[in-house]
PLY file of the C-alpha trace (Angstrom):
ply
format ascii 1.0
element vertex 419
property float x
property float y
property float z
element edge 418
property int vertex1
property int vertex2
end_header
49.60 104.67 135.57
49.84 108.68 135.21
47.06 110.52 136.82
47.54 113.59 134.76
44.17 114.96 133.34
42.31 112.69 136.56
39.36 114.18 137.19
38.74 113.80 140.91
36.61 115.20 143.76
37.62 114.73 147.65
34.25 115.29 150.21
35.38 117.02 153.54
37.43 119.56 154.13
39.34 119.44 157.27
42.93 118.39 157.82
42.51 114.75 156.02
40.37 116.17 153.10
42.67 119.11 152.26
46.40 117.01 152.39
44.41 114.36 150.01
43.75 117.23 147.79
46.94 118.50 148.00
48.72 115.09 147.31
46.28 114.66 144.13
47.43 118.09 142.49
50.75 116.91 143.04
50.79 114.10 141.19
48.75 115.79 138.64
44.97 115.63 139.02
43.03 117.76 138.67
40.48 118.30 141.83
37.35 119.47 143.21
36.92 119.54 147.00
33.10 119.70 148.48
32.79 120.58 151.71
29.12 121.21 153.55
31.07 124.32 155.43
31.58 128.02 154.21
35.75 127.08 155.36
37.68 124.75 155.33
38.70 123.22 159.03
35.20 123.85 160.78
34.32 120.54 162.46
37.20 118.26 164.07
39.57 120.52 162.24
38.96 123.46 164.13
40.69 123.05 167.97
42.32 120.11 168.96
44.83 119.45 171.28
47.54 120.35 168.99
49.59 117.69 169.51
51.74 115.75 166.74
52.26 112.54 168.03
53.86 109.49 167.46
54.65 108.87 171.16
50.37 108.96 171.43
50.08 106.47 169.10
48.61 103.67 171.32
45.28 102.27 170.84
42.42 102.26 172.98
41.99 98.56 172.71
41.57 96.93 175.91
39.85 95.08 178.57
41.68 98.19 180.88
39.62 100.94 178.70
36.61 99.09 179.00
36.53 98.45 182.72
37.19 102.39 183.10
34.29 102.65 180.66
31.64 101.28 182.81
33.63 102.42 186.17
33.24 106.36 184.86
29.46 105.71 183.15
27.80 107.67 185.41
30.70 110.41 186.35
29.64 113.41 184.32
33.56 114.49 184.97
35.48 111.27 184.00
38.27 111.62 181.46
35.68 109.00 179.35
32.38 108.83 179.01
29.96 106.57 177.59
26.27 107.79 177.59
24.14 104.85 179.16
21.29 105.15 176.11
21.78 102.02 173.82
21.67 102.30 170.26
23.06 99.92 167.42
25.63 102.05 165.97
26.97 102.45 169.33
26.66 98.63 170.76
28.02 97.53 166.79
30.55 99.47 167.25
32.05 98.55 171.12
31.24 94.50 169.50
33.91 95.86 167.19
36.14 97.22 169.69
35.95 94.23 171.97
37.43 91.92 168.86
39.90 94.53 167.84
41.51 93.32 171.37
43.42 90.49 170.51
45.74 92.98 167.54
46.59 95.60 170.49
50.01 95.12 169.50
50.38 95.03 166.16
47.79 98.36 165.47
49.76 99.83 167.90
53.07 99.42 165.97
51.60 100.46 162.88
49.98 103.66 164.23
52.96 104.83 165.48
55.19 104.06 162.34
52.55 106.09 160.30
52.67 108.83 162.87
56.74 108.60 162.17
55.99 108.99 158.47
53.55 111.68 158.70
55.80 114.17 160.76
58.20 114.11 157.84
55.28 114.82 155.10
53.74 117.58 157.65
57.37 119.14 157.51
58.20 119.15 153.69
54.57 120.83 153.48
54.91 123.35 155.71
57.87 123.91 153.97
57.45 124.37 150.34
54.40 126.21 150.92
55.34 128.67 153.66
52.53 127.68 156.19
53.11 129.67 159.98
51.03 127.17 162.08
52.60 128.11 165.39
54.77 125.22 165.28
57.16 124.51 168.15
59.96 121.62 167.90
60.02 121.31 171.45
58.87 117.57 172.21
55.93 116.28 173.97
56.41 114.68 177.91
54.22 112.35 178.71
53.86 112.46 182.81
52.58 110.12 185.86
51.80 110.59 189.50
52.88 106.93 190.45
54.28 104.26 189.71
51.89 101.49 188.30
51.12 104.03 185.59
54.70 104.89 185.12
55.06 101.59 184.45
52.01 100.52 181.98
54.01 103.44 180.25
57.04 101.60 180.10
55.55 98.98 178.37
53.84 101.41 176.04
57.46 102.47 175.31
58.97 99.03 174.59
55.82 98.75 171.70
56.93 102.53 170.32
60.51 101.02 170.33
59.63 98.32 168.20
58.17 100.91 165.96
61.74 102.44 165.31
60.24 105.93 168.13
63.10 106.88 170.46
61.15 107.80 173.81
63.04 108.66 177.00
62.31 107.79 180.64
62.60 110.83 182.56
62.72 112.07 186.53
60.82 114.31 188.22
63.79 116.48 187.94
63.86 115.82 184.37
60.27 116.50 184.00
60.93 120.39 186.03
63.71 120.86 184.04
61.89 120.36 180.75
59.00 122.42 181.82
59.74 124.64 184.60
56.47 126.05 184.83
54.59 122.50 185.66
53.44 122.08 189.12
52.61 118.96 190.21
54.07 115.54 192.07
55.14 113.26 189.58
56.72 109.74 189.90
57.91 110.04 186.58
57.44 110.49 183.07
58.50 110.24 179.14
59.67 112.21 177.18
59.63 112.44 172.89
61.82 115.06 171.42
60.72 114.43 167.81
57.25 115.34 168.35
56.53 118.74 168.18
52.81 120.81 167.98
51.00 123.19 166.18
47.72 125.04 164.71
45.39 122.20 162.86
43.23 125.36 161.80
45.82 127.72 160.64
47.50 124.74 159.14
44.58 123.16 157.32
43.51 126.84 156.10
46.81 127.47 154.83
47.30 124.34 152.87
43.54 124.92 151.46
44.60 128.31 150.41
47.86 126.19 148.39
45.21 124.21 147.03
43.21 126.94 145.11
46.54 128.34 143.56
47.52 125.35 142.61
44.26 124.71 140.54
41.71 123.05 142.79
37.86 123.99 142.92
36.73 124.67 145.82
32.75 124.30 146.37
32.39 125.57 149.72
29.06 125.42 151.50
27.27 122.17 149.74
25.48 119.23 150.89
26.61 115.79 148.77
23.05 114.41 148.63
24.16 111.34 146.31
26.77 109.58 145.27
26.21 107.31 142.19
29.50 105.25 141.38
29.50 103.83 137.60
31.75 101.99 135.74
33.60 104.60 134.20
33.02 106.97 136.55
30.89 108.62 139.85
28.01 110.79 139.85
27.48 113.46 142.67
24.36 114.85 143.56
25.26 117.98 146.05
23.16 121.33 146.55
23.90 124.28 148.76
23.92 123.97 152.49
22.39 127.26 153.57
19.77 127.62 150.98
15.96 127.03 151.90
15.32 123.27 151.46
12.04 124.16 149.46
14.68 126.27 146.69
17.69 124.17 147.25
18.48 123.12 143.33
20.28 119.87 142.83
23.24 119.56 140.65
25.38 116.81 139.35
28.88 116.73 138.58
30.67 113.56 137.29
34.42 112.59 138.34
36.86 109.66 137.47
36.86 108.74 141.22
35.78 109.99 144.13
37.53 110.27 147.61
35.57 110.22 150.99
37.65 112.29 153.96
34.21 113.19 155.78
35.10 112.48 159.28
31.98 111.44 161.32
30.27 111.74 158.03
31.86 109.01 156.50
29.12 106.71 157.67
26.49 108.15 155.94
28.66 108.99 152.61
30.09 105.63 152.36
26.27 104.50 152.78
25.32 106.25 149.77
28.16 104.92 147.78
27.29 101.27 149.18
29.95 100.83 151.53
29.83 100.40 155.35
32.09 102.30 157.17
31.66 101.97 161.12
32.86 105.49 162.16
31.80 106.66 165.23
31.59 110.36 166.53
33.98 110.70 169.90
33.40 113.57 171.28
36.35 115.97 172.35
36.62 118.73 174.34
39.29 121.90 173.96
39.96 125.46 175.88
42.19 127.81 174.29
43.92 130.16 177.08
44.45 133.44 175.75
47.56 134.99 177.67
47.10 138.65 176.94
49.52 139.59 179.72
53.44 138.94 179.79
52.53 137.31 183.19
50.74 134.89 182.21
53.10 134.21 178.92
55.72 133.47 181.48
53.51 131.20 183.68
52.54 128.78 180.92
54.35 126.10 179.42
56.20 125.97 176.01
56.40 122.28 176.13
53.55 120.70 175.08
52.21 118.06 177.86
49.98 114.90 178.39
48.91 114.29 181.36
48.04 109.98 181.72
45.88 110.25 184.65
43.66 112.89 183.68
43.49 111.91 179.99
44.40 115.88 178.76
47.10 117.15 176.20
48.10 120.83 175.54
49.87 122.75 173.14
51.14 126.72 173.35
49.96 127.99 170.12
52.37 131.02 170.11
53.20 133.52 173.08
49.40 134.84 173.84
47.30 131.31 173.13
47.54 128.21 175.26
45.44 125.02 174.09
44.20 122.06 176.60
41.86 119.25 175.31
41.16 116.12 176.62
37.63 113.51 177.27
36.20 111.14 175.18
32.91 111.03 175.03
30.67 108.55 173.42
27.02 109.84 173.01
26.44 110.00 169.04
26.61 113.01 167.04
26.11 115.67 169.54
28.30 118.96 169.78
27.10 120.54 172.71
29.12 122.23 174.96
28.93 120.99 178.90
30.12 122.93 181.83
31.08 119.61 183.49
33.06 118.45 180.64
35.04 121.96 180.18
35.25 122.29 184.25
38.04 119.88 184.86
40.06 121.13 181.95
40.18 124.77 183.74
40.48 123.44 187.25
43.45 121.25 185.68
45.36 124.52 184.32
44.74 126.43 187.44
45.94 123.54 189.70
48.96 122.69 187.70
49.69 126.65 186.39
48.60 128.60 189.47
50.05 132.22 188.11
48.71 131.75 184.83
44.50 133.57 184.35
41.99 131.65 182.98
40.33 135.10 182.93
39.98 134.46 179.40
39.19 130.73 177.98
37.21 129.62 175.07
35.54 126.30 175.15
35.05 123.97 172.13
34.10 120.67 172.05
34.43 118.46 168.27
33.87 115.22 167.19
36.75 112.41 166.27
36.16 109.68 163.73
37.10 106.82 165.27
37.03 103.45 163.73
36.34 100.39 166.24
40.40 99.26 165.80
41.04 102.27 165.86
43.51 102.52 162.56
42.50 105.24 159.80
40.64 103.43 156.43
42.51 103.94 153.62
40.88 101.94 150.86
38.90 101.60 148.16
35.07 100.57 148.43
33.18 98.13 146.38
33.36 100.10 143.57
36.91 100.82 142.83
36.27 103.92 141.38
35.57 105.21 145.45
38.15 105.86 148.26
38.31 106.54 151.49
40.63 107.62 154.12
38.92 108.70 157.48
38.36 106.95 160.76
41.44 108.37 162.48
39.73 108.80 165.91
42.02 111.03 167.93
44.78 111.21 165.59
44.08 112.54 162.68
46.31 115.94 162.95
49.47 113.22 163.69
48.62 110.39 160.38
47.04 112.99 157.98
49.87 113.64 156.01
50.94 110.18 155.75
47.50 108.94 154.70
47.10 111.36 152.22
49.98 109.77 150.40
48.84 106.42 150.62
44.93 107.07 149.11
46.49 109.62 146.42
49.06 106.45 145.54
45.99 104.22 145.16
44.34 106.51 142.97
47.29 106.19 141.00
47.24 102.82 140.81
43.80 102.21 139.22
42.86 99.08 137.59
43.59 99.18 134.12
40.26 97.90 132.86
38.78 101.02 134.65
40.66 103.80 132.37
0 1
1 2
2 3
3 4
4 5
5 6
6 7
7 8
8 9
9 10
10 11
11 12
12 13
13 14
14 15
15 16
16 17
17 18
18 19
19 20
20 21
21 22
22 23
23 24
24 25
25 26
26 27
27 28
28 29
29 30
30 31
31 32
32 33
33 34
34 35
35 36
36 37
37 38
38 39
39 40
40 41
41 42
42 43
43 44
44 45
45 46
46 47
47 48
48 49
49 50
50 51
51 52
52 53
53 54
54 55
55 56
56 57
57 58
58 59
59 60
60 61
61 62
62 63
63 64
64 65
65 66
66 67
67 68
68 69
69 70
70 71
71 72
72 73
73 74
74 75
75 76
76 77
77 78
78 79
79 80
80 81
81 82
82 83
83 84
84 85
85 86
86 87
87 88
88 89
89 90
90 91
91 92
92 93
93 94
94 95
95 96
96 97
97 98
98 99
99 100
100 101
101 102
102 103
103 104
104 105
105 106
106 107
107 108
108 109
109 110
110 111
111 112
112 113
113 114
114 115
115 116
116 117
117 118
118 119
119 120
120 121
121 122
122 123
123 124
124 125
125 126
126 127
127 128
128 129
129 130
130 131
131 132
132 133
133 134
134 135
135 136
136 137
137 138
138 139
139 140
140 141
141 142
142 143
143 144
144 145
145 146
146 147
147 148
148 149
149 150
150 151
151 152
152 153
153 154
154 155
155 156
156 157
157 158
158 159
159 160
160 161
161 162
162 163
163 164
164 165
165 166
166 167
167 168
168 169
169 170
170 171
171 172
172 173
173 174
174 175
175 176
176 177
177 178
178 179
179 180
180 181
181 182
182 183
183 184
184 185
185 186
186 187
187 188
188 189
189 190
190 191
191 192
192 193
193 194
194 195
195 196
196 197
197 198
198 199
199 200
200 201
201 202
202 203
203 204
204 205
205 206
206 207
207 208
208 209
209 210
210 211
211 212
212 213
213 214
214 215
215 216
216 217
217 218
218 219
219 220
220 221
221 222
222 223
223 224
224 225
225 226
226 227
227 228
228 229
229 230
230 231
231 232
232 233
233 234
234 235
235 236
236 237
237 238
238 239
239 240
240 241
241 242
242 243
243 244
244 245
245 246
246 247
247 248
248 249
249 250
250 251
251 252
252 253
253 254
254 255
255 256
256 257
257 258
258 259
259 260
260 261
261 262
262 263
263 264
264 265
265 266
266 267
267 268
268 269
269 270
270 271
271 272
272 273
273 274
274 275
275 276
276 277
277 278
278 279
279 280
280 281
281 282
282 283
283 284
284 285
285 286
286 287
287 288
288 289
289 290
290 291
291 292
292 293
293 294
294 295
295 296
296 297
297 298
298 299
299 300
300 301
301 302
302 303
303 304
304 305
305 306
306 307
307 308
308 309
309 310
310 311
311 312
312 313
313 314
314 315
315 316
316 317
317 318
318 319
319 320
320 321
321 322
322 323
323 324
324 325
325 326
326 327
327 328
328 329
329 330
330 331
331 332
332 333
333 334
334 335
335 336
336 337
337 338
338 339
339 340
340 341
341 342
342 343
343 344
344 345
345 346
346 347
347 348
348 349
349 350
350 351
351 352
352 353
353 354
354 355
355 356
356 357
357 358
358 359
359 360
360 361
361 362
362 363
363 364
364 365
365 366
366 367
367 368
368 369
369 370
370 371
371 372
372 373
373 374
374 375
375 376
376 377
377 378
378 379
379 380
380 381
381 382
382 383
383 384
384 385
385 386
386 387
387 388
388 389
389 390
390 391
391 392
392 393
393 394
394 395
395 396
396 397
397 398
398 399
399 400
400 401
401 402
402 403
403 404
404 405
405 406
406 407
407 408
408 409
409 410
410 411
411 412
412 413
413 414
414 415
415 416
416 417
417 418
């Protein structure tokens, strides 16, 4: 079924929001993007770890992960964290985890063959639209002090395999020859030459930018208040975000379909469409190094890292920036920043980059939508005329550009007997 003259709006903004849009006007829709921000790439979007990984595409799921849970519960430095106050959104959602278990595996294997597919869409994008994003083709290496994690990681690497992703057991030597500025004592480690890093923010802006030239309506800075799906097609109620709330006007707009990308908003949006969507907020914490001095240029790495043990991940966002994120945190919908979350992240750099300042380091922290099986939603809700794709937890940077195809192909493949 053509999509030409498809009247469409996509909610959110950030990396999964903007390559839906994107993928829409290419196959001929026309489409309005709302987004609660003044920019696009605010929230999750903003300063991640960089990475584009298929050889991180391993799910959570596990009776490992949970035992850590509850060993680092009280551990305000612990790689995870899960807040001891209770709440049903939070217990419904480990329930959910607990019986995702058993498909390990298989999620596993499917993560990382979307990962594979995404790197390829990510490429042709950057591509035809001329998008710098500080990308670097230089691999990610995955390393471990000893050997019973070296060897979990083997097994990790047997799944990837299966997934058609070529990663390479390496030796210390290895690992000093592929980053000569790493200090450290490592048994071992792995290492992925197809995955490669870059900007999320620069990228997402730049592809938003596309967007508008290509014909897309942007309505920065509004709050979707409603969403009434119909028969023939879906009613939004939105107003601005910044006015007062006594003089915020409503207005409608009305759309052929509808697509939800509203990271740790999907919850609520799908709940005003009548869906459930069990998203929960993971918190994540970045630095960004700046390396004004040719010094400290030369004492950071150029290949980006992940460290197993200590749960962090960087990227070198060009010669004078230097990105390390890691921690999950789960303690609902709150963006604070904490000294003892950001602490280990710059004692990390300085152990393992001793000539390189920290004179200069920016903390963030964001939020990751994470569904309980951790694999992305893309879908359409009870009312057909309503799609999602969120829920990508920690790697939504990596599948976003594989996703994106897959909602804008169901679009495209609407029921007849709703034209």
């Amino acid at each position: 079924m053509s999509t030409e003259n498809l009247n469409i709006a996509v909610i959110g903004a950030g990396i999964t929001g903007i390559t839906t849009a994107y993928n829409l006007l290419k196959r001929g829709c026309h489409v309005t993007v709302f987004e609660r921000h003044p920019y696009p790439a605010m929230e999750t979007s903003f300063a991640n770890g960089g990475q584009l990984s298929a050889s991180n595409a391993e799910v959570w799921n596990s009776w490992g992960t949970m035992l850590k849970g509850i060993k680092w519960m009280f551990t305000p430095g612990a790689p995870l964290l899960v807040g001891p106050r209770p709440g049903w959104h939070k217990l419904s959602w480990m329930a959910e985890f607990v019986a995702a278990i058993p498909r390990y595996e298989e999620n596993t294997i499917t993560t990382a063959r979307l990962a594979m597919e995404a790197r390829h869409h990510l490429r042709t994008i950057a591509a035809e639209e001329g998008i710098d994003f500080n990308c670097e083709e230089r691999g990610i290496l995955h390393v471990y002090r000893g050997r019973k994690d070296f060897e979990a990681a083997a097994r990790v690497t047997s799944l990837l395999a299966k997934a058609g992703l070529e990663r390479k057991a390496v030796t210390p030597q290895d690992i000093r020859s592929i980053e000569p500025a790493l200090h450290g004592d490592f048994h071992g480690g792995f290492y992925t030459p197809s995955d490669f890093t870059g900007d999320i923010h620069k990228f997402t802006a730049g592809l938003s930018r596309a967007c508008e030239r290509l014909g897309a309506k942007m309505r920065f800075g509004v709050d979707v208040r409603s969403i009434t799906p119909g028969t023939r097609s879906v009613e939004i109620g939105f107003s601005l975000s910044e006015a007062e709330p006594r003089t915020r006007e409503a207005q409608v707009a009305t759309f052929d379909s509808i697509v939800i990308c509203g990271g740790v908003g999907s919850r609520q949006l799908a709940a005003k469409a009548g869906d459930r969507m069990n998203v929960y907020p993971v918190k994540g914490y970045s630095i960004t190094v700046e390396l004004p001095e040719r010094a400290d240029q030369d004492a950071a790495p150029w290949t980006s890292l992940l460290d197993d043990q200590a749960k962090i991940v960087t990227s070198r966002l060009g010669a004078s920036r230097f990105r390390v994120a890691g921690t999950a945190e789960f303690n609902g919908y709150n963006k604070d920043i904490r000294a003892a979350r950001v602490e280990p992240l710059i004692a990390w750099c300085r152990r393992h980059f001793p000539k390189m300042s920290t004179r200069q380091v920016i903390p963030w922290a964001g939020l990751r939508p994470m569904m309980p099986d951790m694999v992305p939603r893309v879908m359409h809700g009870r009312n057909p005329r309503v799609f999602y794709n969120t829920g990508h937890g920690h790697l939504g940077w990596t599948l976003s550009a594989a996703t994106a195809d897959a909602v804008g192909a169901l679009v495209a493949q609407r029921p007849n007997s709703l034209s």
